[in-house]
C-alpha positions in Angstrom: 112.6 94.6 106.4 112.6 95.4 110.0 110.0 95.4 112.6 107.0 95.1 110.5 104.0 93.3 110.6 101.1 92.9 107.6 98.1 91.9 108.7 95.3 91.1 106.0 91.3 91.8 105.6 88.9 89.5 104.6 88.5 91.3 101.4 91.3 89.8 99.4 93.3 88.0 101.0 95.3 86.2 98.3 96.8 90.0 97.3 98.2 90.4 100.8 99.8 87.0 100.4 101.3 87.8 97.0 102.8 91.4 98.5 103.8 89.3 101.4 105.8 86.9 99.0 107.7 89.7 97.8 108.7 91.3 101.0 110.1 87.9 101.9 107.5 88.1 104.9 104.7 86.3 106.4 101.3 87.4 106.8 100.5 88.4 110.4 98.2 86.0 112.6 94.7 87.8 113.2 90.9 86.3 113.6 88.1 87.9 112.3 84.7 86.9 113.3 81.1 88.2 113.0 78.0 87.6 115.7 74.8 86.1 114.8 73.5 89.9 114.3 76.1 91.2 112.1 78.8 92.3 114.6 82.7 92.3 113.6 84.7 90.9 116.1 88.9 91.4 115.6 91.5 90.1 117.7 95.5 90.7 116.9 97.4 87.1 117.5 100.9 89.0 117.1 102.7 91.6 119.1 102.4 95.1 117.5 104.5 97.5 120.3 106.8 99.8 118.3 106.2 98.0 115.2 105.4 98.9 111.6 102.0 97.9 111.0 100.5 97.6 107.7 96.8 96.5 107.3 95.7 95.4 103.4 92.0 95.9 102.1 90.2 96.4 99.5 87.1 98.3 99.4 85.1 95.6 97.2 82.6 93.1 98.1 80.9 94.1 101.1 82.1 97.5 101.1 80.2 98.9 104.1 80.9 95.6 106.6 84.9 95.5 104.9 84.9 99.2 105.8 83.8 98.8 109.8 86.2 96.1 109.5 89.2 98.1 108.5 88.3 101.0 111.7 88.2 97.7 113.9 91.8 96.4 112.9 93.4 100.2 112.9 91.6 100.9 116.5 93.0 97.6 117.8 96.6 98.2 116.7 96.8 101.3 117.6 95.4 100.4 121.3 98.3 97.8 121.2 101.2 100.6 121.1 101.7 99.9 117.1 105.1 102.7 116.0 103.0 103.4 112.8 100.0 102.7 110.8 100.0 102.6 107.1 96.6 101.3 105.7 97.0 100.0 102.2 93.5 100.3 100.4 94.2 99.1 96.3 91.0 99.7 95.7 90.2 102.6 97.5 86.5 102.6 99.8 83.4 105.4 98.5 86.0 106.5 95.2 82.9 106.2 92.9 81.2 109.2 94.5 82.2 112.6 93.8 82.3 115.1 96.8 80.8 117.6 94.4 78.8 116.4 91.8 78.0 118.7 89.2 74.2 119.8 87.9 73.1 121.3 84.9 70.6 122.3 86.4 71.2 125.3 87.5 68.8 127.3 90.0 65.9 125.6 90.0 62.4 127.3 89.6 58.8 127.6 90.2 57.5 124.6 88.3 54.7 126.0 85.6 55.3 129.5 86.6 57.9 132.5 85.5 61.4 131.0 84.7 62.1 133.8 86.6 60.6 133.4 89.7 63.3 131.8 92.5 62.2 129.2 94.6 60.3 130.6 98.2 62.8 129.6 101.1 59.6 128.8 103.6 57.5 126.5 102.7 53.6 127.1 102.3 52.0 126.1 105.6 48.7 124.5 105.4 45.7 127.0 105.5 42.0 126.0 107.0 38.8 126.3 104.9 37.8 129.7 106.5 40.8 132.3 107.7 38.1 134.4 109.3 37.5 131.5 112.0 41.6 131.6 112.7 41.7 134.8 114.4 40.6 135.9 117.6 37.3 137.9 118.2 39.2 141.0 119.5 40.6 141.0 115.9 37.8 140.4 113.8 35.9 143.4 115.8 38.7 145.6 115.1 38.6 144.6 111.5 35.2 145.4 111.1 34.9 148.1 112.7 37.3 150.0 110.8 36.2 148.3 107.8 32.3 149.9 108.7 33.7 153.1 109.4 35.8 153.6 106.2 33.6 151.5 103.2 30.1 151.5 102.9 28.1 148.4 101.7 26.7 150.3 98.7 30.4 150.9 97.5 31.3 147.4 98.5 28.6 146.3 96.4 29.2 148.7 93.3 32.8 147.9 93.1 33.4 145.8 90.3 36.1 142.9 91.3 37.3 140.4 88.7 36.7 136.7 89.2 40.4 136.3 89.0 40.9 139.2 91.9 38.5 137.7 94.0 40.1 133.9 93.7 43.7 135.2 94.4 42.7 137.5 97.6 40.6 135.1 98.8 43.0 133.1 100.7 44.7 136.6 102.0 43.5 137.2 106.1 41.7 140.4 106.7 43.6 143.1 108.2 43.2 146.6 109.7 46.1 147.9 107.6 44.8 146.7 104.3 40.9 147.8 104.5 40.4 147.2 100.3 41.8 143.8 100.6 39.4 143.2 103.4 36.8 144.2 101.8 37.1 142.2 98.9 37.9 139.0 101.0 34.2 139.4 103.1 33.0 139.7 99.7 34.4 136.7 97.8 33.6 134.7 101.7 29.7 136.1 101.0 29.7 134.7 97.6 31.2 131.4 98.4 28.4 128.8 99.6 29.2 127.3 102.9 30.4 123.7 102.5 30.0 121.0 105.2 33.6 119.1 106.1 32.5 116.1 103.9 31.9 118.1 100.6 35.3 120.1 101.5 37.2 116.9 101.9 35.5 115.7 98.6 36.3 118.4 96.5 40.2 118.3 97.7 40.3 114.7 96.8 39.0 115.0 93.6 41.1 117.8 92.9 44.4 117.1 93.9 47.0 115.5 91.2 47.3 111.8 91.0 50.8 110.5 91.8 52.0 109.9 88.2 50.7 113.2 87.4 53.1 115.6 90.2 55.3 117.5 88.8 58.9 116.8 90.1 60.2 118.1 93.3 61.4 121.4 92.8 63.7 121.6 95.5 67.6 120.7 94.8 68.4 117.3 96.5 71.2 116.9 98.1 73.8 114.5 98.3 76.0 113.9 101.0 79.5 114.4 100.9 81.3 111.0 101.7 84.9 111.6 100.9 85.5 114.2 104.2 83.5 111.5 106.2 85.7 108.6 105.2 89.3 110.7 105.5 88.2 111.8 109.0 87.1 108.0 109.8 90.4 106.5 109.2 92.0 108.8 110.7 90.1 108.8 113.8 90.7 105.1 114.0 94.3 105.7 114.0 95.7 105.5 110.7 98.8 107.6 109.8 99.3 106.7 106.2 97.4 105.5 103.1 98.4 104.1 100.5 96.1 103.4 97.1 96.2 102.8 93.6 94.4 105.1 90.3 91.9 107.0 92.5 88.5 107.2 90.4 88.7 110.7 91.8 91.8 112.1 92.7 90.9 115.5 94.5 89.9 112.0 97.9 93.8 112.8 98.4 92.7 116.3 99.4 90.8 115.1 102.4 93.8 114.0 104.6 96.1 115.4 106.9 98.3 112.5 106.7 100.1 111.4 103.7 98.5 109.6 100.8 100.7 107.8 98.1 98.3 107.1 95.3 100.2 104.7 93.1 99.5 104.4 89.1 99.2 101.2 87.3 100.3 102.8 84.5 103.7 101.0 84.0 101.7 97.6 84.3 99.2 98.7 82.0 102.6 99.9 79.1 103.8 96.7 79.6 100.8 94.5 78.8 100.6 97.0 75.2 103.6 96.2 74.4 104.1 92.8 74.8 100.6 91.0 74.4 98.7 93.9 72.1 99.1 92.4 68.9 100.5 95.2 66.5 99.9 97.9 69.1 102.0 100.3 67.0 99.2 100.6 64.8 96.4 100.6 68.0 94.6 103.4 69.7 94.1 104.0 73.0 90.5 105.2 74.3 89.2 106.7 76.9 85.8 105.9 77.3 84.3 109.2 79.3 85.9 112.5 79.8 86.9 111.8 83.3 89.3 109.2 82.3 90.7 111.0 79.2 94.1 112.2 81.2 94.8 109.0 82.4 94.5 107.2 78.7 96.3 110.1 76.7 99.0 109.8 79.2 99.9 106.3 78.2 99.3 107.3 74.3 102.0 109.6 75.0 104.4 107.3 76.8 104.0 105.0 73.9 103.9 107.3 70.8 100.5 106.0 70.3 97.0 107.4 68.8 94.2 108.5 71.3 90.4 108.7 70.8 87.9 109.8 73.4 84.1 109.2 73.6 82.2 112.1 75.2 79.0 111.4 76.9 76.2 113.4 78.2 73.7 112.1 80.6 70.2 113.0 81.8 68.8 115.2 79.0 65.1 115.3 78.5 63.6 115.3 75.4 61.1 117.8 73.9 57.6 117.0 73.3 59.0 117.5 69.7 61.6 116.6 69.3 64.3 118.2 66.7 65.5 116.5 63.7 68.4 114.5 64.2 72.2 116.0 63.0 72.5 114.9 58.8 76.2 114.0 58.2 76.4 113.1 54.4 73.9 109.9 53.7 73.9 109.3 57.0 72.3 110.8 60.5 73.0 110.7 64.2 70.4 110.8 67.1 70.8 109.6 70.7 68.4 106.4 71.6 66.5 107.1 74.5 67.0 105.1 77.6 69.8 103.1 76.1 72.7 105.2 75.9 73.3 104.2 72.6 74.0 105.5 68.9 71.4 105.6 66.0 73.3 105.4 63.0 70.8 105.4 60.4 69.9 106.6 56.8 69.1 110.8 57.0 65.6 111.8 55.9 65.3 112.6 52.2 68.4 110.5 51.3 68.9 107.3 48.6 69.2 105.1 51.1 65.9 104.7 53.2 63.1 107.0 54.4 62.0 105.2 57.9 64.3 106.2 60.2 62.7 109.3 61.1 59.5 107.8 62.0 61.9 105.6 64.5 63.2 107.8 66.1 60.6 110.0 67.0 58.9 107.0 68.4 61.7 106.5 70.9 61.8 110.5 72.0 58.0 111.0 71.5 57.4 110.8 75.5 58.4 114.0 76.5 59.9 112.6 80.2 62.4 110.3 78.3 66.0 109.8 79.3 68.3 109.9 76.7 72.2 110.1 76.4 74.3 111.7 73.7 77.4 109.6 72.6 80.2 111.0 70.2 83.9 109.1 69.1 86.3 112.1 68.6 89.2 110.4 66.6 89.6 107.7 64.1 89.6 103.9 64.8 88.9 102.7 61.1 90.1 99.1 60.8 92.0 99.7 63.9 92.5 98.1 66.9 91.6 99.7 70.1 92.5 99.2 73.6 90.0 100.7 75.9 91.0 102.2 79.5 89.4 102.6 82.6 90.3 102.8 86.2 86.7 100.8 87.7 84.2 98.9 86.2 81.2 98.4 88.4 78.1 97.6 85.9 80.0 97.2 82.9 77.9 99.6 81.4 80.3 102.5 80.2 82.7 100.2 78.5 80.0 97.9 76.6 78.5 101.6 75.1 81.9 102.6 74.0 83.0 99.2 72.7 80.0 99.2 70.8 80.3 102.7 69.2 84.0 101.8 68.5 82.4 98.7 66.6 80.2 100.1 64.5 82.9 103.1 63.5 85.1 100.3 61.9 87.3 98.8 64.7 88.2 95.4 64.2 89.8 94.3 67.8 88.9 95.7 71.1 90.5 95.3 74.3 88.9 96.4 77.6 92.1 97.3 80.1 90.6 97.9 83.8 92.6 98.8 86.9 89.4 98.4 89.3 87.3 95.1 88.1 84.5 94.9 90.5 81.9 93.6 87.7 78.7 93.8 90.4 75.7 91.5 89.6 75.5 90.2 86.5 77.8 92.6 84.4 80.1 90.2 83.3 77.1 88.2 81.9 76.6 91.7 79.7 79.9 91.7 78.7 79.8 87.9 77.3 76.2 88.6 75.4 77.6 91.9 74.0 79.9 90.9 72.0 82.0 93.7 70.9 84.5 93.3 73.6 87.0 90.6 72.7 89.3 90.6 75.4 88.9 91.7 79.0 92.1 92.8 80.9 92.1 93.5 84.8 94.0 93.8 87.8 94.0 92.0 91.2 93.2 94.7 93.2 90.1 93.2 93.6 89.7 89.5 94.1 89.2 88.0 90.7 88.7 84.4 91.6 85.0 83.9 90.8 85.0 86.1 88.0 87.4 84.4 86.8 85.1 81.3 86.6 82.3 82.9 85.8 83.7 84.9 82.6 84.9 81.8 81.0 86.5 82.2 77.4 85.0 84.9 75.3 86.3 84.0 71.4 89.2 82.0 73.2 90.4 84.4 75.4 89.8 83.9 79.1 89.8 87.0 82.0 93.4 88.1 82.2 94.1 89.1 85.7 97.5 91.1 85.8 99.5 91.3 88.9 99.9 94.5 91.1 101.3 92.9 93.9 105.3 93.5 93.0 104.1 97.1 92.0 102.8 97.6 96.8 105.5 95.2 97.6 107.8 97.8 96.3 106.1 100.8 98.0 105.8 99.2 101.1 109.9 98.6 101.1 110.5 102.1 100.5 108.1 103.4 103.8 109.5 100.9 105.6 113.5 101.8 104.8 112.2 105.9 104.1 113.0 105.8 100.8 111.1 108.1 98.1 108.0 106.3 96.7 107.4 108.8 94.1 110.2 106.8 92.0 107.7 104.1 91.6 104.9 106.5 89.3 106.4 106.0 86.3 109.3 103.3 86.7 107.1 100.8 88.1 108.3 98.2 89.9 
């Protein structure tokens, strides 16, 4: 290796030692220090001019402060002449969020009126009690005067106006162009009894809706599209090339007009199967969303294996009644509301019990309920299942499928993880669950107090595997210009 320096974030420092290791390099000196309000302070210790600069971190922990740190360390070695900066992120910062999230949705509507009826692009803008009193005297003589000189009283007063007429055209100003809808709006202001300010601000109180009882917002929110704001950040600081590992979302390549290697701990991920998955001819590999079903069929291809999938759907309101759950045989399925679970239960009019019916409609009676579908497509009978994701945050997504696997007859599961961030208490979850028997993960993010904090579950501590060999390898190949697609699928 020639002419390069590696300088390390706070983030995880013990990776950039272990890549380090394998270069046959040491770690370049640099302080990093925060003020008493928050501020990061960085300062390079080594010379940088016309060298190969490669700065390590991981967008875990504090993401936002790790984040400002990372600009900080780019910005400073590129003000100190630095050849080239390549910006190794193994756990790549703001992956979770999609640039483009998808709604089903749709267009959204006039809440309580036509499905038909779009949304008004202006807003309403607030009316006073009286419209007559909002235009000028010129106008309101104009008014009436054509008004006089076109309707008589007696026909005003012989004209027979619905109630519902007179509300809806009440609020509509009087104009010279419109003499009829003048008319009736001096009519409906005769009828109406003058109210003083307190009555009026009485009667709106009283009648506006309580806060639990507004509908919801009918406007679209929107949510802001982080992936183009971090690309154009990094390289604004000064960074030439990026290099990642198993993007949660791979179209964050797209953002960059420098070159992005995202690496695959696929080969890593073959090798544990292989040699520590005990009769993994027989297991299955699952995925457990759609979003990460490419990456898992993938290695059940590599490996000649079986592959499962379990398909979720979030965020679907429940009716006010709600239909009968799906029979299959003696047996039914219905989604549990706000749990993201499976009813498995006896059906309705079957040998085997009569009461879950009643139970179920008490969990979607509330018509504003949150409720997710789950469904296993594949068969995991009295197998055993290895599980594979690229992040786990809350744990949530693998503790659901573990559990469906469970009760569908599995009898081993392994959780594999590439990104093992476990935020608040989610490896807590994962201990009390206990469908997950053994949790696998990678040092892409520093494991060392969850380590500690998992413990043994049935035995088995937190296995941490080693990526280290797998960025020591790309990093040799940018350095000497060698190809780095090699490394995909051969690993290290």
């Amino acid at each position: 290796m020639r002419d390069i320096v590696v300088f390390s974030g706070s983030s995880n420092k013990i990776l950039t030692e272990r890549i380090c290791e394998n270069l046959g390099l040491v770690p370049g000196e640099i302080e990093l220090m925060k003020f008493a309000n928050g501020e990061t302070s960085v300062r390079l210790c080594d010379s940088v001019r016309e060298k190969d600069v490669l700065v390590i971190q991981s967008g875990c922990g504090r993401v936002n402060d790790n984040f400002m740190e990372l600009l900080l360390m780019i910005s400073a070695c590129k003000m100190a002449s630095a050849k080239r900066i390549t910006v190794v992120c193994p756990l790549f910062f703001y992956s979770r969020q999609a640039e483009s999230p998808s709604s089903k949705k749709g267009v959204p509507f006039l809440p309580g009126g036509n499905r038909h009826t779009l949304l008004d692009s202006v807003p309403p803008s607030p009316r006073s009690l009286s419209r007559a009193s909002n235009h000028t005297p010129s106008s309101s003589l104009v008014s009436n005067t054509v008004i006089s000189s076109q309707i008589t009283p007696q026909k005003v007063s012989q004209t027979s106006i619905p109630q519902a007429q007179v509300t809806d055209t009440s609020v509509a100003s009087p104009s010279p162009l419109n003499p009829a809808a003048a008319a009736r709006s001096l009519q409906a202001q005769a009828q109406t009894p003058v109210q003083t300010p307190a009555q009026s601000q009485t009667q709106s109180l009283s009648q506006s809706p309580s806060h639990s009882q507004s509908p919801h917002h009918p406007y679209k929110s929107w949510v802001a599209q982080s992936g183009t704001l971090i690309a154009n950040l990094l390289t604004s600081a000064g960074a030439d090339h990026i290099v990642t590992m198993d993007l949660h979302d791979a179209q964050f390549q797209g953002f960059f007009d420098i070159p992005v290697d995202n690496l695959y701990s696929k080969p890593l991920v073959q090798h544990y199967i292989v040699n520590y998955v005990r009769d993994y001819k027989d297991c299955v590999i699952v995925s457990p969303d759609a979003g990460g079903a490419k990456r898992a069929a993938a290695i059940a291809d590599s490996l000649g294996l079986q592959f499962a999938l379990i398909h979720k759907e979030r965020r679907q309101r429940v009716a006010e009644h709600p239909v009968t759950a799906v029979s299959m045989g003696p047996y039914l399925l219905a989604p549990v509301a706000s749990t993201d679970d499976l009813i498995v239960g006896p059906a309705v009019g079957s040998n085997t019990g009569s009461n879950s019916d009643t139970s179920i409609n008490k969990n979607a009676s509330n018509s504003d309920t949150i409720v997710a579908t789950t469904m296993l497509v594949g068969d995991v009978q009295g197998k055993v299942c290895v599980i594979v994701d690229d992040l786990v945050d809350t744990a949530t997504t693998i503790i659901r499928a573990a559990r469906l696997l469970k009760e569908q007859g599995c009898i081993y599961v392994y959780a594999l993880i590439t990104h093992g961030i476990f935020s608040g208490d989610a490896l807590k979850k994962v201990k009390k669950c206990g469908t997950i028997d053994q949790v696998i993960t990678t040092n892409t993010v520093d494991q060392t107090t969850h380590v500690q904090e998992y413990g043994k579950v049935n035995g088995e501590p937190l296995e941490v595997l080693d990526v280290s060999r797998i960025f020591a390898e790309a990093i040799r190949r940018i350095n000497n210009g060698e190809s780095v697609s090699l490394i995909y699928d051969q690993g290290w």
